[in-house]
GUSELO-35589 format. One line per 5 residues: number of its first residue (from 1); for each residue x, y, z of C-alpha. Coordinates in nm, 3 decimals. Example, Ala and Ser with C-alpha at 12.3 -4.5 7.8 and 13.67 -1.06 7.14 Angstrom:
1 = 1.230 -0.450 0.780 ~ 1.367 -0.106 0.714
END
This chain:
1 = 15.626 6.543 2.532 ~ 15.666 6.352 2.219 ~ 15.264 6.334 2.034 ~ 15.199 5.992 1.948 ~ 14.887 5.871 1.710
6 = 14.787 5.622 1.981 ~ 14.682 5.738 2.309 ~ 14.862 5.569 2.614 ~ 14.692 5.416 2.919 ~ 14.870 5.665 3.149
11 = 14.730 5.945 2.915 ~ 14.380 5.732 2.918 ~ 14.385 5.764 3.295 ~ 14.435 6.149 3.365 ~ 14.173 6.217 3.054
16 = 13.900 5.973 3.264 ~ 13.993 6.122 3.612 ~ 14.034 6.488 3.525 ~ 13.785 6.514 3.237 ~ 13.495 6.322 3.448
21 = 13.554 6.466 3.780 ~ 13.576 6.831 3.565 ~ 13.278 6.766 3.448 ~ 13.044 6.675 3.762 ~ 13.189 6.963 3.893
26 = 13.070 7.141 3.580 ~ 12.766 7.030 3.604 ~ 12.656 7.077 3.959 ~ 12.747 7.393 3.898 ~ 12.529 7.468 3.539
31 = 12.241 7.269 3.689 ~ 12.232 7.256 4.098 ~ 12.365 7.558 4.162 ~ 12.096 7.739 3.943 ~ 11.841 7.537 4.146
36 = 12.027 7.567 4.466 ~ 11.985 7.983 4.402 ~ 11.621 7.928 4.287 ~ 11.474 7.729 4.501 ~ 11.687 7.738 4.861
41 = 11.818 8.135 4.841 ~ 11.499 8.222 4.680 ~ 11.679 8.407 4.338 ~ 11.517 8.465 4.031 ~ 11.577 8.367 3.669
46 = 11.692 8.727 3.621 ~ 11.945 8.601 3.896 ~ 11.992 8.306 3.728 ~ 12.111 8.456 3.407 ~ 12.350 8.752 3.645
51 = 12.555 8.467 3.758 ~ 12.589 8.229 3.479 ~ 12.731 8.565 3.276 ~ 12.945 8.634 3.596 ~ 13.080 8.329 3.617
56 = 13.124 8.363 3.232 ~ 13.351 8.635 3.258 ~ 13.499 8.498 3.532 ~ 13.607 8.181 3.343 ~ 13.744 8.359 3.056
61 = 13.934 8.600 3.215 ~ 14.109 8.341 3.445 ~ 14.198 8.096 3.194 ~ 14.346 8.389 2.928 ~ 14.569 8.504 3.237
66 = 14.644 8.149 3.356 ~ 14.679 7.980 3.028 ~ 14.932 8.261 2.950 ~ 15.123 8.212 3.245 ~ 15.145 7.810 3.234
71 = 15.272 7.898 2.916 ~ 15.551 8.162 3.015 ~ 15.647 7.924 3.301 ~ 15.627 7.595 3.036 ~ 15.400 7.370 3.336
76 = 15.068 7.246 3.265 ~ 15.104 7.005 3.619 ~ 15.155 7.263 3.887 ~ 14.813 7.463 3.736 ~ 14.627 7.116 3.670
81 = 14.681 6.961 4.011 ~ 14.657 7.275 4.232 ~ 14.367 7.417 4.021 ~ 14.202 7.116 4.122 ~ 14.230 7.140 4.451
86 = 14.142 7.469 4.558 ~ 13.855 7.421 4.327 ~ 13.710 7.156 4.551 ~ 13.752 7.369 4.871 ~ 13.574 7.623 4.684
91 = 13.278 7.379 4.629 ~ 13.263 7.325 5.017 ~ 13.257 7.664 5.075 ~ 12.921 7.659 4.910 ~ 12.799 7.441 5.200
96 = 12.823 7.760 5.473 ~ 12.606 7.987 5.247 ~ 12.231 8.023 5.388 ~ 12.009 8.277 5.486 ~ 12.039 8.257 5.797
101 = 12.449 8.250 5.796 ~ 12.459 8.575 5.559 ~ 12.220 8.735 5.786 ~ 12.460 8.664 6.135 ~ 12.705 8.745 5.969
106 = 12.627 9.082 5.794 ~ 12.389 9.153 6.050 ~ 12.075 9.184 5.911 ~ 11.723 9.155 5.974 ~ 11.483 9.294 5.669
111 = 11.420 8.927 5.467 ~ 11.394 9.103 5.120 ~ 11.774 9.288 5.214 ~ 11.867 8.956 5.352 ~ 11.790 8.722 4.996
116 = 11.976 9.064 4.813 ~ 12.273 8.975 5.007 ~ 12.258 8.590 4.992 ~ 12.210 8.589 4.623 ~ 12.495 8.857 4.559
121 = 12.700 8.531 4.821 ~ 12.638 8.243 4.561 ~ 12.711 8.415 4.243 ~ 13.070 8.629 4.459 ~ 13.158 8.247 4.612
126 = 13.048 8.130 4.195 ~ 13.310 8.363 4.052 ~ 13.559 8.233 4.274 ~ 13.533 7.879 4.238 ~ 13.485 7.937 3.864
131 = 13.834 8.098 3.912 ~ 13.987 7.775 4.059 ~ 13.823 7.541 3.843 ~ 13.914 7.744 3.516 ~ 14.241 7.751 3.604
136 = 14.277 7.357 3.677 ~ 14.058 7.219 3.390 ~ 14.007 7.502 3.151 ~ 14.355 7.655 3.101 ~ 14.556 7.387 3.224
141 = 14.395 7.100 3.138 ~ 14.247 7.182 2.799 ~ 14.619 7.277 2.714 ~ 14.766 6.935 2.826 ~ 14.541 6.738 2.585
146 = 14.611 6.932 2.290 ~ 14.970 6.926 2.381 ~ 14.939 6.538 2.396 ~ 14.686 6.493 2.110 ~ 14.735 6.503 1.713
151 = 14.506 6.543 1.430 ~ 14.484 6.154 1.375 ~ 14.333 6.165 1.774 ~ 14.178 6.439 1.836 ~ 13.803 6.294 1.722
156 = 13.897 6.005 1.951 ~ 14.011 6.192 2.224 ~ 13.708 6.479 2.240 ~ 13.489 6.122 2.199 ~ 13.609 6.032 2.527
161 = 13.594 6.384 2.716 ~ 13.224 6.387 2.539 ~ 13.135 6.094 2.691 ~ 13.234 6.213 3.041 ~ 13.074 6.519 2.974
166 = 12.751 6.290 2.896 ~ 12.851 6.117 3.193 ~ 12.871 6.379 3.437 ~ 12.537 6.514 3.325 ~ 12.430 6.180 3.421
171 = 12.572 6.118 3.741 ~ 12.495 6.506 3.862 ~ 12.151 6.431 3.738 ~ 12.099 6.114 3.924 ~ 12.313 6.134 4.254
176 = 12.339 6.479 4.323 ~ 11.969 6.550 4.390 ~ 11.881 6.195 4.554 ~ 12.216 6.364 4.792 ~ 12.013 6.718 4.845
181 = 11.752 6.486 4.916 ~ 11.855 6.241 5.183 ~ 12.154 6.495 5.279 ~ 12.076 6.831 5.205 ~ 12.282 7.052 5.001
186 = 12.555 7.139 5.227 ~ 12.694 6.828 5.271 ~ 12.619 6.721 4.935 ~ 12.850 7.039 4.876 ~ 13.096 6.923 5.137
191 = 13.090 6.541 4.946 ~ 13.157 6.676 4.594 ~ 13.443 6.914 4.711 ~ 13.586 6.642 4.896 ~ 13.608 6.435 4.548
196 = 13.725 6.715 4.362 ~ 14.039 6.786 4.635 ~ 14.140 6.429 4.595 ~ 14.118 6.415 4.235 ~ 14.403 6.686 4.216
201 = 14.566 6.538 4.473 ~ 14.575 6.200 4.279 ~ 14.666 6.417 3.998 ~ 15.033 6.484 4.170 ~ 15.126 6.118 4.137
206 = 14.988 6.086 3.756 ~ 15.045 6.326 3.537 ~ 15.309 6.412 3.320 ~ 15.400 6.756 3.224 ~ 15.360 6.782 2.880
211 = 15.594 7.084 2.888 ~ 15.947 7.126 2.951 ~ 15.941 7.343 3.258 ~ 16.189 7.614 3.142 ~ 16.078 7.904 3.140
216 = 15.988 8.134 2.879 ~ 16.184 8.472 2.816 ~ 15.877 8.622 2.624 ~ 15.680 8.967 2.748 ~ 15.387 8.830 2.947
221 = 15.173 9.118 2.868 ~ 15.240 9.123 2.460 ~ 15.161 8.698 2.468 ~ 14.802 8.776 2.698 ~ 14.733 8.997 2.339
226 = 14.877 8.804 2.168 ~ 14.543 8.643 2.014 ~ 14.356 9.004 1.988 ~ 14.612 9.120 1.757 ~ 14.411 9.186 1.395
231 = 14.764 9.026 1.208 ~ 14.706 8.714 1.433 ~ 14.336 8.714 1.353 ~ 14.438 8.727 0.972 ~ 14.725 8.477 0.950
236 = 14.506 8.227 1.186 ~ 14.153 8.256 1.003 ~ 14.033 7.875 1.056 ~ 14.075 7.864 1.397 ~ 13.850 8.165 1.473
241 = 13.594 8.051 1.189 ~ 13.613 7.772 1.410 ~ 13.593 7.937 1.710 ~ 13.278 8.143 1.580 ~ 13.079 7.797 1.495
246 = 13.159 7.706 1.861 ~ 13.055 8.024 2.045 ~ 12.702 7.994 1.785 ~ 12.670 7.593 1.916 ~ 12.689 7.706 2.323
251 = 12.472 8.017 2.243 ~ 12.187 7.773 2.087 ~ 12.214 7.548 2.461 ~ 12.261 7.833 2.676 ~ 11.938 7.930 2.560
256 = 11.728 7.642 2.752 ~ 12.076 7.425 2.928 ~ 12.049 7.670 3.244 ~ 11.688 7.621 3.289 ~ 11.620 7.295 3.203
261 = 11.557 7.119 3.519 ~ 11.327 7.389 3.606 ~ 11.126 7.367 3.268 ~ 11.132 6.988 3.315 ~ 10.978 7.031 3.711
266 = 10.759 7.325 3.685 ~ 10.644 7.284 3.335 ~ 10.637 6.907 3.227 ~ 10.568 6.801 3.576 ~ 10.894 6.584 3.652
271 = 11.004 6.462 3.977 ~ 11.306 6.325 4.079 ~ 11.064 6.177 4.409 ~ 10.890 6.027 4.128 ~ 11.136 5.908 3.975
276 = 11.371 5.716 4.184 ~ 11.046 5.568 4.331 ~ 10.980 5.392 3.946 ~ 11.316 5.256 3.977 ~ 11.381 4.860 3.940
281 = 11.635 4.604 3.928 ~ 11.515 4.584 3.542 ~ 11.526 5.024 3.490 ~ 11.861 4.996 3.614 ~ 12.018 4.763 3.413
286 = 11.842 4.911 3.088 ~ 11.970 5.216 3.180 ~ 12.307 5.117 3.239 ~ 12.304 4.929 2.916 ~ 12.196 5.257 2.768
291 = 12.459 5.469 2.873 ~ 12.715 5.187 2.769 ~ 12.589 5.135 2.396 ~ 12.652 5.516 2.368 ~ 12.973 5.530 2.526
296 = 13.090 5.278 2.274 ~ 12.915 5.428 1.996 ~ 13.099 5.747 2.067 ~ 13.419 5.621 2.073 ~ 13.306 5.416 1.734
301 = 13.191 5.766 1.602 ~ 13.514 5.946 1.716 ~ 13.751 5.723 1.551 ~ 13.525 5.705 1.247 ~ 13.547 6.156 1.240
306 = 13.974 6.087 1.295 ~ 13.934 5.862 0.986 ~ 13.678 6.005 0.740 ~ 13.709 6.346 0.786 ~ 13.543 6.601 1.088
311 = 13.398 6.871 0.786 ~ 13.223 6.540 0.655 ~ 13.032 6.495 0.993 ~ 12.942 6.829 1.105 ~ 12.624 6.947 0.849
316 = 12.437 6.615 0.952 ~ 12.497 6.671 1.287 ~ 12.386 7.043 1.285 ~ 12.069 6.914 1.122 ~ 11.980 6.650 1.365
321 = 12.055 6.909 1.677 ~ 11.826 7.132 1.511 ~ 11.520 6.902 1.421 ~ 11.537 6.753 1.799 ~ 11.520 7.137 1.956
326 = 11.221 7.157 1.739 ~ 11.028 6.856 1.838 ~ 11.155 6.957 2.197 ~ 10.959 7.250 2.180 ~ 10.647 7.082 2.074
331 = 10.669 6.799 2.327 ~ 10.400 6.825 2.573 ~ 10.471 6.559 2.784 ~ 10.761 6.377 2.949 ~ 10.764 6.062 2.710
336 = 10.739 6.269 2.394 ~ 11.026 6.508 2.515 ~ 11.217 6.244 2.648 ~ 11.151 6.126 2.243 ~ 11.277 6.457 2.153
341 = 11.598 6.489 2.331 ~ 11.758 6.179 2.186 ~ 11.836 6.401 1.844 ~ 11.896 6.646 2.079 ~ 12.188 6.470 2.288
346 = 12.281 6.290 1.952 ~ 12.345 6.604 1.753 ~ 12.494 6.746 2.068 ~ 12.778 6.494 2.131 ~ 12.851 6.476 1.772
351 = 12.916 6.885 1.750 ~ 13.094 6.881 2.009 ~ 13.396 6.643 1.947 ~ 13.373 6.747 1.569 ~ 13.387 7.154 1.691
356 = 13.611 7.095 2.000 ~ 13.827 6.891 1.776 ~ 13.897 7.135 1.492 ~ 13.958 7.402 1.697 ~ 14.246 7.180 1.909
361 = 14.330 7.103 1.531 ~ 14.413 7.504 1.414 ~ 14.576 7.598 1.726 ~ 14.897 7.695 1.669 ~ 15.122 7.403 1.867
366 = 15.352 7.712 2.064 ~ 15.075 7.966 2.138 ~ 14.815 7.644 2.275 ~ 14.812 7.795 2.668 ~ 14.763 8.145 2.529
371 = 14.475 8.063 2.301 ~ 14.243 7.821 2.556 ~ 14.161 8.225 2.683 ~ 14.056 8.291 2.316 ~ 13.884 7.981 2.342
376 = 13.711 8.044 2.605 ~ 13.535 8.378 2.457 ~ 13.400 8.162 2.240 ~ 13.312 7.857 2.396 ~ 13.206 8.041 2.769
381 = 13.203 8.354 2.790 ~ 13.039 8.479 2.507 ~ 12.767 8.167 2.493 ~ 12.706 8.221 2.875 ~ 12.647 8.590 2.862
386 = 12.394 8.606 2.564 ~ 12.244 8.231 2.591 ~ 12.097 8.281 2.897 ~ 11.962 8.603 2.849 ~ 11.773 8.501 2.518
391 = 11.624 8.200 2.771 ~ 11.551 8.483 3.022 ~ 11.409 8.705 2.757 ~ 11.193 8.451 2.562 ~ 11.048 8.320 2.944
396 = 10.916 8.685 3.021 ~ 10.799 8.734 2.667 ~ 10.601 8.401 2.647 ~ 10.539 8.342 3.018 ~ 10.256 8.119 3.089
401 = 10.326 8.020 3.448 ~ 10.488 8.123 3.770 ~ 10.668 7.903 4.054 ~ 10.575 7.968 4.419 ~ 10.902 7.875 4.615
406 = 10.975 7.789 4.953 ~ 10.946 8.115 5.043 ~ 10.617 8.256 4.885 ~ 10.736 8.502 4.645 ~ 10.596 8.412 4.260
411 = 10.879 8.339 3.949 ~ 10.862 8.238 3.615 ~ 10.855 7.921 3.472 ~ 11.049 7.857 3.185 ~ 10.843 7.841 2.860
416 = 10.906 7.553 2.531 ~ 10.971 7.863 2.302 ~ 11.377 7.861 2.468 ~ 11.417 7.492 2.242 ~ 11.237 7.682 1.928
421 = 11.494 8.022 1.983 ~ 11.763 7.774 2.054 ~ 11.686 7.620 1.726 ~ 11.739 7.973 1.529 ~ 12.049 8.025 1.671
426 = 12.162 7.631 1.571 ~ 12.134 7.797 1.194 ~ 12.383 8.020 1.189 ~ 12.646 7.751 1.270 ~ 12.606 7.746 0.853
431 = 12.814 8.036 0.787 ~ 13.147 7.979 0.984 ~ 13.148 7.619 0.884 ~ 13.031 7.665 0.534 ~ 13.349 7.903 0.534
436 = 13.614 7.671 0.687 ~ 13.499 7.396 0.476 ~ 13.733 7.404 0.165 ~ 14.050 7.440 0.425 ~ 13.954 7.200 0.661
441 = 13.932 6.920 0.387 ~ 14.235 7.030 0.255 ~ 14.408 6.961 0.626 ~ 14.228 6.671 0.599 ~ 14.337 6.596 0.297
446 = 14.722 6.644 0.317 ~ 14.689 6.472 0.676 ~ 14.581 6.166 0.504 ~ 14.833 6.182 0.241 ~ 15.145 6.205 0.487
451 = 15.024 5.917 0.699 ~ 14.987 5.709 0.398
END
């Protein structure tokens, strides 16, 4: 498929379908599936952290094999599409796992043998629809749009996927637990499966391969290396200094991202009850207005990166992300850390289009299915192993307060320090980008001189 500087409605379409419906799915799984194992299954944050790094793991391995092979076989379609679609049977699965289900079937009766076995369940059944869903959206469909996308794009285009990452955070936030609430969470399961199956479906009639389709003579096993080897490493240094500054941003909101909703309940005394109570005609359309102006001012801001320069964005927006973890950690009430997290989501959607971008930007244009495994070391795997665990560790160290759940047994509440360690960690995004600086203005640089 022939790259163009503009991006096409067709191409406009898939990115809006797949990249939204990728992302609720995403989402429900970061945030409701953590408080769908807390709170229903009765797991810990010790359990928490297990299956986030699980899952982790899970996601890199699958899209380094599966990226690979849509490579070999040149299709990005078949793996979009039918990724997609066993992903959202995987999500209904989710609906049949209960106490009481694990216990019939293994045929159990101690209750502490019983929440073992129904915890070890959700993070198994986690693994395996992180294994469907890394196959549709993070090998295959991460490919696609950096097969499709140029450098004079790519701000643009990660604009849009950031918004609909923004947006699915949103909509997961809003509808999916007003859905445990008035449905419960097995057919709010059964609902977002449902939507996920049709998107891939949909998918069938829409997209365009980006690849040829004939098939690749190369060793399968030397091109799954292929991004290990220490001469690839050498010869491709700015895409794994860029790689390193991604890996240190997802570190810094692992720390607190898996246990926010939690921290926000148990600690700062929200309530989605509460809230949807509050809600008016007025809220609504303030809100909605809301979420528009920064749509459009991330689009604005992602054409502005494609035009100025990404290296020329990313120290300010390091510093903001860092001075609103800060002030989230000394917010002691709702309204000051709702204050806080603007800087927060701010320096959050501007690091990731400028990060996401450069990274599509050094990836070498025949090796792209082979390296979204790479990526994903970096931007999963790695963030979602030792994130979590600094949350986990910081929460036991500073614990202040414990959670009696629906079924009487005592855990800990998250603690403000998790925004403070997340901060420390922001720092270090200094070193990689300090060190790709003087080549990425130079690819800047010649960019803008061939265009003109």
């Amino acid at each position: 498929m022939e790259k163009k500087n503009s991006l096409g409605g067709r191409t406009v379409f898939n990115l809006l379908l797949f990249g939204l419906m990728g992302q609720v799915a995403w989402a429900v799984e970061n945030q409701f599936f953590n408080t769908f194992l807390y709170n229903k299954v009765g797991g810990t944050p010790k359990d928490i952290s297990t299956m986030v790094a699980w899952s982790a793991v899970s996601a890199v391995v699958t899209t380094l094999v599966m990226g690979t092979l849509s490579d070999k076989v040149n299709k990005r379609k078949a793996f979009i599409c039918g990724g997609y679609i066993f992903w959202g049977l995987t999500v209904c699965a989710f609906a049949f796992v209960t106490r009481d289900n694990i216990a019939a079937l293994l045929g159990l009766d101690d209750a502490d043998k019983i929440r073992i076995m129904t915890v070890n369940a959700v993070i198994i059944l986690d693994c395996l629809m992180t294994f469907m869903g890394s196959t549709g959206n993070d090998a295959a469909f991460n490919a696609w749009v950096t097969d499709i996308t140029c450098d004079e794009n790519r701000a643009t285009t990660e604009s849009i996927l950031s918004i609909l990452s923004i947006a699915g955070v949103v909509i997961v936030t809003v509808a999916f637990p007003l859905s445990a609430d008035m449905l419960g969470y097995s057919k709010s399961f059964l609902g977002l499966g449902a939507l996920v199956v049709l998107c891939g479906i949909i998918g069938l009639f829409t997209v365009k391969d980006s690849l040829s389709g004939e098939k690749k003579e190369s060793n399968f096993f030397s091109d799954l290396i292929y991004g290990f080897r220490p001469s690839v490493i050498k010869e491709n240094k700015p895409i794994y200094l860029a790689l390193v500054s991604v890996a240190l941003f997802n570190i810094a909101v692992q720390c607190f991202f898996p246990y926010i909703f939690i921290y926000l309940q148990h600690h700062l005394g929200f309530s989605f009850d509460t809230l949807f109570a509050s809600l008016t005609p007025a809220k609504i359309i303030i809100a909605v207005a809301l979420v528009a102006g920064v749509a459009v001012g991330l689009i604005f801001l992602g054409k502005l990166i494609d035009k100025v320069g990404k290296s020329v964005f990313v120290f300010p927006s390091t510093i903001v992300f860092i001075i609103g973890l800060v002030c989230a950690f000394k917010a002691n009430s709702l309204l000051f850390f709702g204050l806080a997290a603007i800087p927060v989501m701010g320096g959050y959607g501007l690091l990731m289009i400028i990060l996401n971008a450069a990274v599509r930007d050094f990836t070498p244009e025949d090796k792209v299915g082979q390296f979204q495994g790479i990526r994903m070391i970096f931007a999963v795997m790695l963030p979602m192993v030792i994130g979590p665990a600094i949350g986990n560790a910081v929460t036991e160290r500073f614990v202040d307060g414990t959670y009696l759940n629906e079924y009487n047994e005592l855990v800990n509440v998250p603690v403000p320090a998790i925004f403070l360690a997340s901060a420390c960690v922001s720092l270090f995004i200094f070193i990689p980008i300090i060190a790709l600086r003087k080549t990425w203005k130079n690819r800047e640089k010649e960019r803008k001189e061939i265009a003109a």
